[in-house]
Steps between C-alpha positions, in 0.01 A plus 500: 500500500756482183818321546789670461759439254838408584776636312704253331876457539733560173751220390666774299786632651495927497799668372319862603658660813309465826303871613637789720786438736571129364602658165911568627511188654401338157737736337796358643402157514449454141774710403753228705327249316561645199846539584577156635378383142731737386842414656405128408487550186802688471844315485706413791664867563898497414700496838710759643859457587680737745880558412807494708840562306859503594791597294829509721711617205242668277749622239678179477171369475134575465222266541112525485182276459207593433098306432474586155108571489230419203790284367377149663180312354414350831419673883692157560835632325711802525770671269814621654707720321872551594739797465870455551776744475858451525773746521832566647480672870776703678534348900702713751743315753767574687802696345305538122237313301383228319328506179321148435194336299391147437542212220204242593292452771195324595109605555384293698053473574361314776100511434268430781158340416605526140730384231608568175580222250755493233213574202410802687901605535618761271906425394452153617751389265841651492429838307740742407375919596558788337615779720475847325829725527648767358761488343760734384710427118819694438603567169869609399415762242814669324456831370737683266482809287728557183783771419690656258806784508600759265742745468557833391771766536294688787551158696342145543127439549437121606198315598619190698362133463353364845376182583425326836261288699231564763245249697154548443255355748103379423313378736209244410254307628578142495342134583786290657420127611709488822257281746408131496192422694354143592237360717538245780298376870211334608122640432499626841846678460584584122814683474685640187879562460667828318875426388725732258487374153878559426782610727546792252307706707587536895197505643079529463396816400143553309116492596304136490087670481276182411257277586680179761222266515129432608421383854227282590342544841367201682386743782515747723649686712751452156862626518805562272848573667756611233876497535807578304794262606859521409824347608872601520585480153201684361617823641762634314730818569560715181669835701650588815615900644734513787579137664797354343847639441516549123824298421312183633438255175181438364498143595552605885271763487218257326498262800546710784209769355230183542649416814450805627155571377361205603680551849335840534194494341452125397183424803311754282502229209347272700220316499368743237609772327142633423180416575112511457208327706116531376216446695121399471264494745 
């Protein structure tokens, strides 16, 4: 009677998909595998900030921050880029209005699970910006025409010599350095201060659209609360309709206008004039 021969057991390790109904549940198992592998060897994916803004006097001022992506080299670092917009704003209260905008004011960041050093600031040092404005020249432009008279027996013919003035206007674009930014705080709560450059203008008014600094996150959940901060004499009043009796001087006027403003409306200055938080999970 011949022996039968038993078959022998493969080391090798088969890559071909098991027969009939075993062939889906291979399908999916090798295609997590190959997926896994995947995502490994991928880079840490950038994280995701949700956004909550406030701006309680959005024409006075406007401010907004925003991850700046593909800008960062590491999934360890992120770029924020900050817009800031001052202008003038026009504030009802009782009996008329008040027309008011700002001459400094601090943005303040307080960074949780992160930080942002002062080689990762941008205007670190005290930097003067470049607001664009336009601006309108007038020209005094005198025009004047000739003349001469004759005369003849049927009467006198005359062409009379003019001359005068007029004001032209032309309005053009213009760079005008009117804000001084610097840098101050902790790693943990970097802050920068805006400030006019010169008194020659009576408040902020221009667009700041650039790059503020990197931040480095040292984990998560990470988040960034943003706020704008100013004090009493940082708002300035350049116009009032309908309060004061108008043979009250200046000087009068002046004082009581802040008094009043910051009487009616002053709590809304406080703690922050504007603000934005960012969250990670």
């Amino acid at each position: 009677m011949g022996l039968k021969s038993i078959p022998q057991k493969s080391s090798a390790i088969s890559l071909l998909p098991p027969q009939n109904t075993d062939l889906i549940l291979y399908t999916l198992k090798y295609s997590d595998i190959i997926g896994l592998f995947k995502t490994e060897c991928k880079m840490q994916p950038y994280p995701e900030f949700q956004k909550y803004k406030e701006d309680r006097f959005s024409d006075c001022l406007f401010l907004d921050l925003k991850v700046a992506e593909g800008e960062s080299q590491s999934s360890k670092e992120v770029s924020l880029h900050l817009t800031l917009n001052f202008n003038e704003q026009w504030e009802e209260v009782p009996l008329g209005k008040v027309k008011f905008g700002l001459r400094g004011g601090d943005l303040r960041l307080f960074l949780t699970n992160g930080r942002a050093p002062y080689k990762l600031r941008s205007m670190a040092s005290k930097l003067d910006l470049t607001f664009v404005k336009e601006v309108t020249l007038l020209n005094n432009i005198e025009v004047s025409s000739g003349g001469d008279a004759s005369f003849s027996s049927e009467g006198v013919t005359a062409q009379v010599s003019t001359s005068g003035k007029r004001l032209l206007g032309k309005t053009e674009t213009s760079e005008i350095k009117t804000c001084q930014v610097s840098s101050k705080g902790s790693l943990e709560e970097p802050a920068w201060t805006f400030r006019l450059k010169s008194l020659d203008n009576e408040t902020l008014i221009g667009l700041i659209d650039r790059h503020l600094c990197y931040m480095e996150i040292l984990g998560f959940p990470s988040k960034l609360e943003a706020i704008f901060q100013v004090s009493r004499r940082d708002v300035w009043i350049t116009d009032t309709e309908g309060i004061w009796p108008q043979n009250i001087s200046s000087n009068k006027r002046a004082i009581l206008e802040r008094e009043l403003l910051f009487y009616l409306i002053g709590s809304r200055f406080q703690p922050y004039l504007s603000r934005v938080t960012l969250n990670s999970d």
